[in-house]
ZAMARGU-4260 file (C-alpha; in steps of 0.2 Angstrom, whole numbers, plus 5000, padded with zeros to 4 digits):
<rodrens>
0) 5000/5023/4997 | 4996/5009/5005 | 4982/5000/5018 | 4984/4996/5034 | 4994/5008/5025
5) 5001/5024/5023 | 5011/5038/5029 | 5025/5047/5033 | 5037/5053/5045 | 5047/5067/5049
10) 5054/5080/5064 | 5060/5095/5068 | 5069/5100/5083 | 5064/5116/5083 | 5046/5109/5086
15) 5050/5093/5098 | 5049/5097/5116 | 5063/5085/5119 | 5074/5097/5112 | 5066/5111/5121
20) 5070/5100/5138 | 5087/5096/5133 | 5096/5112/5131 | 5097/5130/5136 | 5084/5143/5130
25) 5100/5152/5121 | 5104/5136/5111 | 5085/5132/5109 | 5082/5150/5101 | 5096/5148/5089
30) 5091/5130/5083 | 5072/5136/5079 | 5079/5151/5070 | 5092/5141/5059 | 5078/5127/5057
35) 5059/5131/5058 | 5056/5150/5049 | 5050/5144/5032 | 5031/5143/5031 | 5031/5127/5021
40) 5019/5132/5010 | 5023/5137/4992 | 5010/5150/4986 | 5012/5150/4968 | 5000/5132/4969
45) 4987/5144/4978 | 4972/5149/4968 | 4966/5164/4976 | 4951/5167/4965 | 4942/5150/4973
50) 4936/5153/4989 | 4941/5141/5003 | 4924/5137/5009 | 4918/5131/4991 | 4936/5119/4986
55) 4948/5119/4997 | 4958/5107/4986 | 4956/5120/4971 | 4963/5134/4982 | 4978/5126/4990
60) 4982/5117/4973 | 4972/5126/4959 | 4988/5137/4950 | 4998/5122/4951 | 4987/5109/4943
65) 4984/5123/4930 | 5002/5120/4924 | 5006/5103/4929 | 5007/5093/4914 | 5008/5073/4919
70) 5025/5063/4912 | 5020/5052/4899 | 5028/5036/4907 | 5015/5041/4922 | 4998/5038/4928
75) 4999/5053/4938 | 5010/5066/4946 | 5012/5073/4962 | 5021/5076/4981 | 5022/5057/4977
80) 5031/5058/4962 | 5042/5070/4967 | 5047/5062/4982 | 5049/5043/4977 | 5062/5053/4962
85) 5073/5058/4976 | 5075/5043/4981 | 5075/5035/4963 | 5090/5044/4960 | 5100/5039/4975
90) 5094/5021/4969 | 5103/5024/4953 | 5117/5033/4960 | 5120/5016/4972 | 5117/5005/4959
95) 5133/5010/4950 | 5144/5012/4964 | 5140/4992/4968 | 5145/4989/4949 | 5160/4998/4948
100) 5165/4990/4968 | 5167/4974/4958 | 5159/4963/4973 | 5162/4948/4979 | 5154/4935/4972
105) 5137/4928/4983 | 5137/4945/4991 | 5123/4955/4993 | 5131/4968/4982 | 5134/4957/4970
110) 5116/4951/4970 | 5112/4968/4966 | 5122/4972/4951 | 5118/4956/4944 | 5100/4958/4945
115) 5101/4976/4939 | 5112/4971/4925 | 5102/4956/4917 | 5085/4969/4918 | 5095/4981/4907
120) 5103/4968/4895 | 5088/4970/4882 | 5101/4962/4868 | 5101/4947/4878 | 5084/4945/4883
125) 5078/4947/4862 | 5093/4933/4859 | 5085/4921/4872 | 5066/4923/4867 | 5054/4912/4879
130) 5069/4898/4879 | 5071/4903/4900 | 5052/4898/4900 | 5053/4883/4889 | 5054/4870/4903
135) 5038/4876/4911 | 5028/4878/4898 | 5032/4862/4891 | 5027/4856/4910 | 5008/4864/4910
140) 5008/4854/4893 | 5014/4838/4898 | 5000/4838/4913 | 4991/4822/4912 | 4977/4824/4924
145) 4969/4833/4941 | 4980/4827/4952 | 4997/4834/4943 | 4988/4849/4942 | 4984/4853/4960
150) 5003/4849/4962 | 5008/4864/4949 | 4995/4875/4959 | 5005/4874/4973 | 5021/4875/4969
155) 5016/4891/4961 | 5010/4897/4979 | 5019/4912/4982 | 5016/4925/4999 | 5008/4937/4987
160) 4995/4945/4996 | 4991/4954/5010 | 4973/4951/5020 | 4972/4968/5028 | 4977/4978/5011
165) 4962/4976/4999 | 4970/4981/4986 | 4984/4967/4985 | 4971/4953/4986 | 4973/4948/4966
170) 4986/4936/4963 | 4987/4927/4946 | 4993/4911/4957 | 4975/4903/4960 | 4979/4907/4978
175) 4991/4919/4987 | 4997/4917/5004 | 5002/4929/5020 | 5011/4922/5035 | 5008/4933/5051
180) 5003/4931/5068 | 4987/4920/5074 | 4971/4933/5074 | 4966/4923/5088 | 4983/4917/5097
185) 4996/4933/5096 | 5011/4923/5099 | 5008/4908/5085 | 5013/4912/5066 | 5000/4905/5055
190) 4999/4907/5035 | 4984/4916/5029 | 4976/4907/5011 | 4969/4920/5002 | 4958/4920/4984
195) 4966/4923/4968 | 4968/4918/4950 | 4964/4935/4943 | 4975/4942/4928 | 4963/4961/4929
200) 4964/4971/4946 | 4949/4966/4954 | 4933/4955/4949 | 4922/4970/4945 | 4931/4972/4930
205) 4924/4954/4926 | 4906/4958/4932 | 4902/4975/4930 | 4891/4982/4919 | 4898/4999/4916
210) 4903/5005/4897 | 4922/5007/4903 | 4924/4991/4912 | 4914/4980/4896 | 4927/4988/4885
215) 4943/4984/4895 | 4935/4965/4896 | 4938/4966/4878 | 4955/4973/4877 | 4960/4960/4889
220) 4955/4946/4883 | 4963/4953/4865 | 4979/4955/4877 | 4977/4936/4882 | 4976/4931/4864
225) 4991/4942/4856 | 5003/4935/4869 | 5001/4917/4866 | 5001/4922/4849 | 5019/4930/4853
230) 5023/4912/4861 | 5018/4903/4845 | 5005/4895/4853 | 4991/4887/4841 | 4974/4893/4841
235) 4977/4909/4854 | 4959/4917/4850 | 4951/4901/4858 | 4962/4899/4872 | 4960/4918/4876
240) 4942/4913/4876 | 4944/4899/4889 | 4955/4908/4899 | 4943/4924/4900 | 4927/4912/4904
245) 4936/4904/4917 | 4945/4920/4924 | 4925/4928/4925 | 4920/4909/4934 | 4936/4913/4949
250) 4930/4933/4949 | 4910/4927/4951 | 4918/4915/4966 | 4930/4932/4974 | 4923/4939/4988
255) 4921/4959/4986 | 4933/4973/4993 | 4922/4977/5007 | 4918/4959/5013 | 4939/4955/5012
260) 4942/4969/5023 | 4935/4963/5036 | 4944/4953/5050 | 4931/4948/5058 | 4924/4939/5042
265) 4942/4932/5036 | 4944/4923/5053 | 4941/4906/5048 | 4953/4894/5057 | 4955/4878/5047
270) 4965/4863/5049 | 4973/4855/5035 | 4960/4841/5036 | 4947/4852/5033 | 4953/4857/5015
275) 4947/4840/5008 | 4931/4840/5017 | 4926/4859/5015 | 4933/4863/4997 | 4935/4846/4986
280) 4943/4847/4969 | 4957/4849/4974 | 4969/4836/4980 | 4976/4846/4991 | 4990/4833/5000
285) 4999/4836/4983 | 4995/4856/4983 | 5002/4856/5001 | 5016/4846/4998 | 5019/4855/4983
290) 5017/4871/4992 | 5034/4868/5004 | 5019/4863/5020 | 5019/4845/5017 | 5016/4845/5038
295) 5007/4862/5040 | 4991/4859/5051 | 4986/4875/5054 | 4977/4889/5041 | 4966/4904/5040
300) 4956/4904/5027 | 4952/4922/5022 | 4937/4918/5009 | 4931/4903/5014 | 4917/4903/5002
305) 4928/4908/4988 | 4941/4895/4991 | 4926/4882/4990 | 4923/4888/4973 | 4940/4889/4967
310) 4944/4873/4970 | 4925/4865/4965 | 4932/4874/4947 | 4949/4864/4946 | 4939/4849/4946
315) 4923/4853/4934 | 4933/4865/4922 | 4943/4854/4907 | 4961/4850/4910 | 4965/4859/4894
320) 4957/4875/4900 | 4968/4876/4915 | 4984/4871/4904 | 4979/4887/4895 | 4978/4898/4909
325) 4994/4890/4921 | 5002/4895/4902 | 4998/4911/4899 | 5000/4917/4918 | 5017/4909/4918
330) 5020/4922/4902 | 5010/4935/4908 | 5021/4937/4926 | 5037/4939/4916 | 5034/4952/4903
335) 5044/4964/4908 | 5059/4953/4906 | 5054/4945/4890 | 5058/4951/4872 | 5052/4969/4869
340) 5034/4962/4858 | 5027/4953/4877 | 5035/4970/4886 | 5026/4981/4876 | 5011/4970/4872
345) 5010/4972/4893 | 5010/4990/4893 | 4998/4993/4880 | 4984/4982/4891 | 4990/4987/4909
350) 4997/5003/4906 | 4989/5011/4893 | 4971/5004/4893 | 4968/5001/4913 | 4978/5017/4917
355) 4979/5028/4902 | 4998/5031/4901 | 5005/5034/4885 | 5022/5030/4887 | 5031/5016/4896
360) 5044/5021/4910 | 5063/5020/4903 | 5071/5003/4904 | 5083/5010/4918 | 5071/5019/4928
365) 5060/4999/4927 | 5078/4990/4934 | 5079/5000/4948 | 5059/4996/4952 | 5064/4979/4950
370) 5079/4976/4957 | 5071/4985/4974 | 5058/4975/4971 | 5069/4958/4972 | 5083/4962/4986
375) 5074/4976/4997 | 5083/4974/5011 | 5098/4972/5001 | 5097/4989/4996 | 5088/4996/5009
380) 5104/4992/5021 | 5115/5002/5011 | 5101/5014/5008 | 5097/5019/5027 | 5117/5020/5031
385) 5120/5031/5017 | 5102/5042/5019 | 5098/5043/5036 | 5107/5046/5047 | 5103/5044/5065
390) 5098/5062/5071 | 5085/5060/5059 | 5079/5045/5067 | 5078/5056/5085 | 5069/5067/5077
395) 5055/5058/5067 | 5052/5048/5085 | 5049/5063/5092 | 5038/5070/5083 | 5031/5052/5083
400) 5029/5054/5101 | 5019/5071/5101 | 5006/5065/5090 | 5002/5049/5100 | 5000/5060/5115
405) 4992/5072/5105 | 4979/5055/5101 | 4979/5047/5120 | 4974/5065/5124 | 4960/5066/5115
410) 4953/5047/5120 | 4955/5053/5138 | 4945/5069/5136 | 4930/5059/5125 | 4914/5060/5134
415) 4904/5048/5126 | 4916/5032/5128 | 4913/5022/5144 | 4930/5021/5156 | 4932/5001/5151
420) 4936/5007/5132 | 4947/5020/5137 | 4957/5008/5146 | 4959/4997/5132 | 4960/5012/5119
425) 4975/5021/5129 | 4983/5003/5132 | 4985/5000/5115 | 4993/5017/5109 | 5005/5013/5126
430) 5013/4997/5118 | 5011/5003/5101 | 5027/5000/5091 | 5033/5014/5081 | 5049/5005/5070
435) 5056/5022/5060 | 5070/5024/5046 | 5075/5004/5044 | 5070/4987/5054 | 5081/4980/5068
440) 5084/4964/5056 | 5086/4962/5037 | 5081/4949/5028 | 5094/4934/5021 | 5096/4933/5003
445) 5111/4920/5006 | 5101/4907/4996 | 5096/4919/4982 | 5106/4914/4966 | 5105/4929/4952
450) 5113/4928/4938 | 5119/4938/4926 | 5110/4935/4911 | 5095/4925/4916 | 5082/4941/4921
455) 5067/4927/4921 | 5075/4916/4931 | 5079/4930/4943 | 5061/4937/4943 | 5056/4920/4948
460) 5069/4915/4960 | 5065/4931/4969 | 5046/4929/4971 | 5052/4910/4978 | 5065/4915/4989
465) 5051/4927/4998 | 5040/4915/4998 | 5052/4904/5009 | 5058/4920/5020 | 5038/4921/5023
470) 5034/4901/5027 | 5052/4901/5037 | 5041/4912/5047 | 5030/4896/5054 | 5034/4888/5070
475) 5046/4902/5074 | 5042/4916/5090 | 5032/4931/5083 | 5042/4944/5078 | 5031/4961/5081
480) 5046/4972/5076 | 5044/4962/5056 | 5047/4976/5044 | 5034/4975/5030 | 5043/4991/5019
485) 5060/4993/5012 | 5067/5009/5018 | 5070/5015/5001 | 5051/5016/4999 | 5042/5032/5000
490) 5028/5026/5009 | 5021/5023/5027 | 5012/5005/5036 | 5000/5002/5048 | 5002/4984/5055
495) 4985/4979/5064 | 4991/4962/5070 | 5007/4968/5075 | 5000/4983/5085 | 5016/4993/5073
500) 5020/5005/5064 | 5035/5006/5051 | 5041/5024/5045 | 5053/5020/5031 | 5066/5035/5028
505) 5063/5038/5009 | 5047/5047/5014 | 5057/5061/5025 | 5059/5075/5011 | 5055/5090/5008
510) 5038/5095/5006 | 5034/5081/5017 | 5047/5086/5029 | 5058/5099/5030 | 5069/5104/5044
515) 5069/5121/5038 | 5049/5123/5040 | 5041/5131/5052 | 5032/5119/5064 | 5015/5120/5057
520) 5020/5114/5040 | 5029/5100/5047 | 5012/5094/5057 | 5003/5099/5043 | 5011/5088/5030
525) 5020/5073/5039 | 5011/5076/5056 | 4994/5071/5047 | 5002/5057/5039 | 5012/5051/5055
530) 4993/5053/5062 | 4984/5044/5050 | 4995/5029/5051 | 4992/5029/5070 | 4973/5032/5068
535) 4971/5014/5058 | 4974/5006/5075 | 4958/5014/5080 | 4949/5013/5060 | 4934/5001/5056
540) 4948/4988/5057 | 4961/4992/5068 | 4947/4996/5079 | 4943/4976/5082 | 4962/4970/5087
545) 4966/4973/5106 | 4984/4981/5110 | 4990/4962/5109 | 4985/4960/5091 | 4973/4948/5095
550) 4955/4949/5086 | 4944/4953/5102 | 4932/4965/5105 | 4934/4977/5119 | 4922/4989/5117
555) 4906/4988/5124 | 4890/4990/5114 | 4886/5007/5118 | 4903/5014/5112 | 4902/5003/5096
560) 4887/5009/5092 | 4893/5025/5093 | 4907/5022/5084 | 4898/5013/5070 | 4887/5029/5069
565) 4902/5041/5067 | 4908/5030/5052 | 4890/5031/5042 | 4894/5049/5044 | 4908/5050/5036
570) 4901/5035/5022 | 4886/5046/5018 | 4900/5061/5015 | 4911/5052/5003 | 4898/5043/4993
575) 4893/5061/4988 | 4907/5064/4981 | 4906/5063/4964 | 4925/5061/4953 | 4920/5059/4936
580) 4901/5064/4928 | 4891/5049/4934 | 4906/5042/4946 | 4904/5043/4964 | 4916/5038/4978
585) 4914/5023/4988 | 4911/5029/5005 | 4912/5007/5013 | 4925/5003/5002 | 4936/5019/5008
590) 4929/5019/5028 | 4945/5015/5036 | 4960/5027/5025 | 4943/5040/5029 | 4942/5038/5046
595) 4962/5041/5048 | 4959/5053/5038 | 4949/5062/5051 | 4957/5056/5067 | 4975/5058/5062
600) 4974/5076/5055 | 4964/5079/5072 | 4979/5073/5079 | 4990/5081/5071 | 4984/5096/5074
605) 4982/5095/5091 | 5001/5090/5092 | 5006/5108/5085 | 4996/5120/5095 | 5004/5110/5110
610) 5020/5112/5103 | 5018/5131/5104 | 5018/5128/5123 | 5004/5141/5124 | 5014/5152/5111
615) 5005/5163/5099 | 5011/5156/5082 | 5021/5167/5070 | 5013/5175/5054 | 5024/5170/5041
620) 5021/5177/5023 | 5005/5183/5028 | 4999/5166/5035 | 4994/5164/5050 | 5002/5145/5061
625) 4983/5137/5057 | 4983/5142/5039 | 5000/5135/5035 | 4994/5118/5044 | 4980/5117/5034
630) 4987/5122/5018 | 5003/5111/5019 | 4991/5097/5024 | 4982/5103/5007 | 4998/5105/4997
635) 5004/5088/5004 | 4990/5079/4994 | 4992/5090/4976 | 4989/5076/4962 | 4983/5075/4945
640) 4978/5060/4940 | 4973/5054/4922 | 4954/5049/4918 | 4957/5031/4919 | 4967/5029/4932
645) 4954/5038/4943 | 4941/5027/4938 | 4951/5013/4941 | 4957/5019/4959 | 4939/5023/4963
650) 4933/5006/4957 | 4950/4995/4967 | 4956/5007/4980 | 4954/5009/4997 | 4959/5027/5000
655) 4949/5042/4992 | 4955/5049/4979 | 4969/5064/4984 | 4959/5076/4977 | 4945/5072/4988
660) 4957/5069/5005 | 4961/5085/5005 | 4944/5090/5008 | 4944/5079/5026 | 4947/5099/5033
665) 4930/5101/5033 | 4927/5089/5048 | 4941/5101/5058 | 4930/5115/5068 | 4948/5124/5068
670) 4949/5124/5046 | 4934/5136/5048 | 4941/5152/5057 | 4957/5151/5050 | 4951/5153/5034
675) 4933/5161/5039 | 4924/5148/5027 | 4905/5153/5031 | 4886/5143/5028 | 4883/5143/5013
680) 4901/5140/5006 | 4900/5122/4998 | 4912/5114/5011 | 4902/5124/5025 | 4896/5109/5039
685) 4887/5115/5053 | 4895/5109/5068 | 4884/5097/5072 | 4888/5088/5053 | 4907/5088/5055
690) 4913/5069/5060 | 4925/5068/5073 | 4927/5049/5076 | 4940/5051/5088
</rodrens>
């Protein structure tokens, strides 16, 4: 799940004291009985020979991860898995309901089926070879000097990259772009540049001297070479070596993870004069222009050092290098619809060597990724009609609802924050916007032209009609109800700038949320989730935008300094976590998902013994209401990840591994009655060792 990101949502009604206001206690009775007596927790995962106190991950998850056996076409398997599958399959299921509709041509509909149809004709694509790239490769070749290329540079600018999610801030476009609000004036739309030019995650797997990351420098720059081999171009060994010694000059310019996730360091307001002046080399009136902002005087430049570099290296490195590497990125972004030796070239570096999959997903299952990918809105529309229906959307709000008061709560009762910071605190969860199940608005795809046999050409034309829905953005009144997920996406978004959060409806299933779940399972599982989302307006980042999403400080120095101290706290606890012999977690790099971790799960929490309105909650199964919280919190996290892939999420990833999230109950003084973990247990904190944060 994502940055500035992640979560959930969810509601029952047999927990939300709306309905409990709302109708009789004969009506209410009957509703909690038909919809909240399940515990929520499956059993057969638990592993009653660990002991709570020594792994709590093991004991809510040890039985299952026994068994569970990962896909071959996966990475890793999981709640995730099981959840995004649902909504996969009602993907499908839409996708050939739009085909046999016979839509109208320039629809939406038809969009759809056409882009979903040209993925799947594999016949075709052999047929047509790298003819639907012929054009721009002969283009990069033609390039007669600095000036043309600065020019190509921008108009392969594409709205890429996002500055509060580290883990999107590769793109292979030399720069990316991200159009949002002003940090510094909340009601202007400004673009974001942002470093780039990467074909491997992150620049560590340039410069690092670790065994794993050496060897997958050499699988990649063999990759590099076999698929301009595929394109018949002449010495591809050569050029792969070019392209790799200027990939590792850009990674040795990139700032790190922990340095871009800061606001505070990304806020670099430039005008458009100050690109020549600051960062020569590039001509940057033709990259501009080029870029669709021929007029564009205003820019926030989130690396400023790094863009200096980048564009110092487009005029020092030889023409015929960056020919090389505008070539093989122009390949290497279309794979997926080219003939089957660049596809399956493609898997075998980024799937199989970076993440150790075996096997590549099923054509059909990749089209529906892709065709979501292209025209989200399209097929969210029809999506959130057919999925969610609006009693749902009561019921998630709801719950919502109970957990923000749940948080203001808990800020009103802190004793160490000074009245100021309350204020400002408590302000921003009362304008916090909560978008759940779909946005207001959807986005127009009227000037998207898919065809039916041109998959390349649809890839493409889908990257650059986002990119001109994002710039269309500039000049225009700030939207802070802007929708940054599709609702057929199981996953959750924290929006720092926006003040927002967005819920999409393909998270709200079972085990996330389950109507028929007792109320603790539901708090448990999408509660924390729905928690940690509204925790990252208060994380290491979220923590510096005031209820207005303007970049201000509104702490004073005491409480920050408290603050600051609860995060080296929970820094010094994850660094000791060691996921592989030798690999420890990043405690900076994973601060923020960590503290939202913590705060949102207190939340949470917090949100379901107030629901019991002073209630004792009912055993159920033998588990008491705190046990089943805690254990569907646990069960909501069961993963199994392959070796490489953890080591690559360690080494690009904001969030802590699963495994190692579900061990945030150790900060919870409640975890440790409820399952009478005692000192001495390995998970035992003493009270005055648990980081609270919030």
């Amino acid at each position: 799940m994502k940055r500035s990101v992640l979560a959930l949502l969810l509601a029952s009604a047999a927990c939300s004291p709306s309905t409990t206001t709302t109708t009789n206690s004969t009506t209410t009775v009957e509703k909690k009985a038909e919809t909240g007596t399940l515990s929520g927790v499956n059993q057969a995962y638990i592993d009653k020979g660990v002991k709570p106190g020594d792994d709590f991950n093991a004991y809510a998850n040890g039985a299952w991860a026994a068994k569970a056996e990962i896909p071959a076409d996966r990475s890793s398997i999981g709640v995730g898995y099981d959840v995004f599958k649902v909504a996969e399959g009602r993907n499908a299921a839409l996708f050939a309901e739009i085909a046999k509709s016979n839509p109208a041509a320039g629809s939406d509909n038809a969009r759809i089926a056409d882009y979903y149809k040209a993925y799947l004709d594999t016949t075709g694509i052999e047929r047509r070879g790298l003819a639907p790239l012929k054009g721009q490769l002969d283009a990069i070749a033609q390039l007669k000097d600095k000036r043309a290329l600065s020019t190509m540079l921008g108009a392969n600018m594409r709205a890429d990259t996002d500055p509060l999610n580290a883990t999107s801030l590769s793109t292979e476009n030399l720069f990316g772009l991200f159009v949002t609000q002003d940090l510094n004036r909340p009601d202007t739309t400004v673009p974001y540049l942002m470093q780039g030019g990467l074909g491997m995650p992150d620049r560590d797997y340039y410069l690092s001297t670790k065994p794993d990351m050496v060897a997958q420098r050499a699988a990649y720059k063999g990759y590099v070479a076999k698929l301009l081999g595929l394109a018949g171009m002449s010495d591809a060994g050569a050029r792969a070596d070019r392209i790799v010694a200027l990939e590792t000059k850009l990674a040795q310019a990139h700032a790190d993870i922990v340095t871009s996730q800061s606001a505070k360091k990304g806020n670099n307001p430039w005008k458009r004069a100050d690109f020549a002046k600051k960062a020569p080399g590039i001509d940057w009136d033709a990259y501009w222009a080029a870029a669709s902002l021929p007029n564009q005087q205003d820019f926030i430049v989130w690396q400023p050092a790094t863009v200096v570099k980048e564009a110092a290296l487009v005029n020092s490195e030889p023409l015929q290098t960056w020919q090389d590497w505008l070539a093989f990125h122009t390949i290497n972004q279309v794979t997926s619809v080219l003939p089957s030796a660049f596809d399956a070239a493609s898997f075998d570096f980024y799937g199989k060597t970076l993440n150790g999959t075996p096997q590549q997903q099923a054509r059909d299952k990749r089209a529906i990724a892709a065709t979501n990918a292209a025209l989200g809105d399209a097929v969210g529309k029809i999506y959130a009609e057919k999925y969610f229906p609006a009693s749902s959307k009561a019921e998630i709000q709801g719950m919502v609802k109970n957990i923000v008061a749940a948080f203001d709560a808990r800020i009103a009762a802190l004793d160490w924050m000074a009245p100021a910071t309350k204020v400002e605190a408590r302000k921003k969860l009362q304008v916090l916007r909560v978008g759940v199940g779909y946005p207001d608005k959807w986005l127009d795809y009227s000037g998207f032209a898919v065809s039916a046999d041109n998959p390349v050409a649809n890839l493409q034309g889908a990257e650059l009609t986002h990119y001109r829905q994002q710039i269309g953005k500039i000049g225009q009144p700030v939207d802070r109800g802007e929708w940054w997920m599709t609702p057929q996406t199981v996953n959750a978004v924290n929006l720092p700038l926006q003040n927002a959060l967005n819920f999409p409806a393909a998270i709200l299933e079972t085990p996330y949320f389950d109507a028929k779940f007792d109320a603790a399972a539901n708090y448990g599982a999408i509660g924390s989730v729905i928690g940690h989302e509204i925790s990252h307006s208060f994380d290491n980042l979220g923590a510096d935008f005031d209820s207005t999403g303007k970049l201000r400080s509104w702490w004073t120095p005491q409480d920050f300094a408290r603050f600051e101290a609860s995060g080296k706290a929970l820094v010094a606890q994850y660094n000791a976590y060691e996921a592989l012999p030798g690999l420890h977690l990043n405690g900076q790099q994973e601060l923020g998902e960590n503290i939202a971790d913590v705060a949102g799960l207190t939340a949470a929490y917090e949100a379901y013994r107030k629901s019991l309105n002073g209630m004792q909650a009912p055993v159920i199964d033998g588990l008491t209401g705190d046990q089943r919280f805690f254990l569907a919190f646990a069960q909501g996290w069961r993963t199994k990840t392959r070796e490489k892939a953890l080591r690559a999420r360690v080494a690009t990833d904001v969030h802590a591994p699963a495994e190692w999230r579900v061990l945030t109950v150790r900060n919870l003084d409640a975890w440790y009655p409820a399952f009478q973990v005692k000192q001495g247990e390995k998970l035992y904190l003493a009270p005055d060792k648990r980081v609270h944060v919030w």
